[in-house]
Every structure is written in structure tokens, then in C-alpha cells.
N, C-alpha and C positions, 0 to 999 in steps of 0.2 A: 416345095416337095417335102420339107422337112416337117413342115406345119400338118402337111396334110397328114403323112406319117404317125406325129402325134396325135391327131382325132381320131387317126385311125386306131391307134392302139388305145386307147380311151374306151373307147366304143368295145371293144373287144375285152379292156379289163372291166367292166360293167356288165356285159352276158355273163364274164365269168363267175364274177362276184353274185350273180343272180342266181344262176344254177349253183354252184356250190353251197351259197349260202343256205338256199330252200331245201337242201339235205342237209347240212346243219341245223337251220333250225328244227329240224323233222326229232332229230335226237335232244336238244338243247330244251325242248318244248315238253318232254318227258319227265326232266326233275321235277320233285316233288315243292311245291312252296311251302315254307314254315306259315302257319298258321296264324301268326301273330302279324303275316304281311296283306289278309284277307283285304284288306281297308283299300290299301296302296298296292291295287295289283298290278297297276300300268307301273309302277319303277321294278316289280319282278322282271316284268313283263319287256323292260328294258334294259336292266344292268344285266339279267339273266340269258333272258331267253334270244335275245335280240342281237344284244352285245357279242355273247359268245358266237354265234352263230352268223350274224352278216357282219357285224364291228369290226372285230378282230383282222376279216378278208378285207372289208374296205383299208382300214388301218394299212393293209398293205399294201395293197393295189396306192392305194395314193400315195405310198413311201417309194415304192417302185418308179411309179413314174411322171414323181417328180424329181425322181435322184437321175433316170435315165434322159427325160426327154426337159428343155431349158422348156416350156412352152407357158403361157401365163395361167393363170388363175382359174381362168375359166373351161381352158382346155382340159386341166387336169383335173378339177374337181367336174364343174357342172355337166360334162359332157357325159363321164363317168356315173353322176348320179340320174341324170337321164335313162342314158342306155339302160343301167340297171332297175328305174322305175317302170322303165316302160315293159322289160321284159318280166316283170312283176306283177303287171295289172291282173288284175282279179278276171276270170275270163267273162264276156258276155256282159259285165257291167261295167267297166274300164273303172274301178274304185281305187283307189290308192290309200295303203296303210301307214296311217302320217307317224305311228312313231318309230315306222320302220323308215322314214325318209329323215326324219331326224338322227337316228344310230345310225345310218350310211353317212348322211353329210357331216355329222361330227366325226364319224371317225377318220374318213376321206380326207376331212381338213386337218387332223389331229395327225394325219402320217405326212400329208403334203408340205404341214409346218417344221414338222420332226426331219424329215431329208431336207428340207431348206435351210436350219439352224446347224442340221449336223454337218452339211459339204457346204457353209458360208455361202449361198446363193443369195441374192438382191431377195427378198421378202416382195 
């Protein structure tokens, strides 16, 4: 029961992280880029636009719960970054935008690791 509990809330912070984010990035997408970054726009395009706007929520969603729920690895990141890919896909061609599954899974792992070091859990 407790297992399922955690997929389930998994699943549920991953829509959130999707909807939220995609009004985030809606404003995050808006800065202007320095000029001098014309070369290297996918690291705008990541530390910026990406980061601010789906990172940030991932970052907490996986701090959240891995602080609330014991569950392994997989429950708390991959399930999470699922839900949220899927409810991301591009409509009508199911495409997926790899450097936005990269900013979700770094940052998801970057809070999952962060509540594990901070409340002493098993790694």
C-alpha cells in the first residue's frame, strides 16, 4: 500500500511539474539573450530558459519526495520524469524535447540527492 502511495504521488508530482513548468517557461522564454551567447544557444536555452522554469520545480518535487516517501530510485525520480514527459509530448507527433528531459532528470536527481544527504537516508 505504501509502495503504491508513492507511484502514486510520483505520478501526480510529474503532471504537476508539467503544467506548472509550461507556464513557466511561457515567461522564462521571454528574456532577452545577450548577444554574445548567439553561438551556444542551447546552454541559454538551458541554464535560462529551461532551468528557471521546469528545474527549479523538478529540484523540488524530487526534494519533496524523497524527504516524504522512503521509496527507491526509481519511484522517485524515473516515474516522476515519465509522468512529466509524457504529459509534455508535442501533440499529434509524440516528439520529445531532450534538453528539457535532461533539466528535469538533473534537477529531480539534484533534489532527490539533496533530501537524502540532508535527513541521513541510505543513498
Amino acid at each position: 500500500m505504501k509502495n503504491g502511495i508513492s507511484i502514486l504521488s510520483a505520478i501526480i508530482l510529474g503532471f504537476l511539474v508539467a503544467q506548472l513548468g509550461s507556464v513557466l517557461v511561457g515567461y522564462t522564454s521571454a528574456f532577452a539573450m545577450p548577444k554574445f551567447l548567439a553561438s551556444v544557444m542551447w546552454l541559454w536555452d538551458i541554464l535560462v530558459i529551461q532551468f528557471l522554469g521546469f528545474g527549479l520545480l523538478a529540484a523540488t518535487a524530487g526534494f519533496i519526495h524523497a524527504r516524504l516517501f522512503s521509496g527507491s530510485y526509481v519511484s522517485s525520480l524515473l516515474i516522476t520524469l515519465v509522468a512529466c514527459q509524457i504529459t509534455l509530448l508535442y501533440p499529434f507527433t509524440y516528439q520529445v524535447y531532450w534538453l528539457n528531459v535532461f533539466v528535469i532528470f538533473a534537477s529531480l536527481l539534484g533534489g532527490w540527492v539533496m533530501a537524502r544527504v540532508t535527513y541521513n537516508k541510505q543513498l
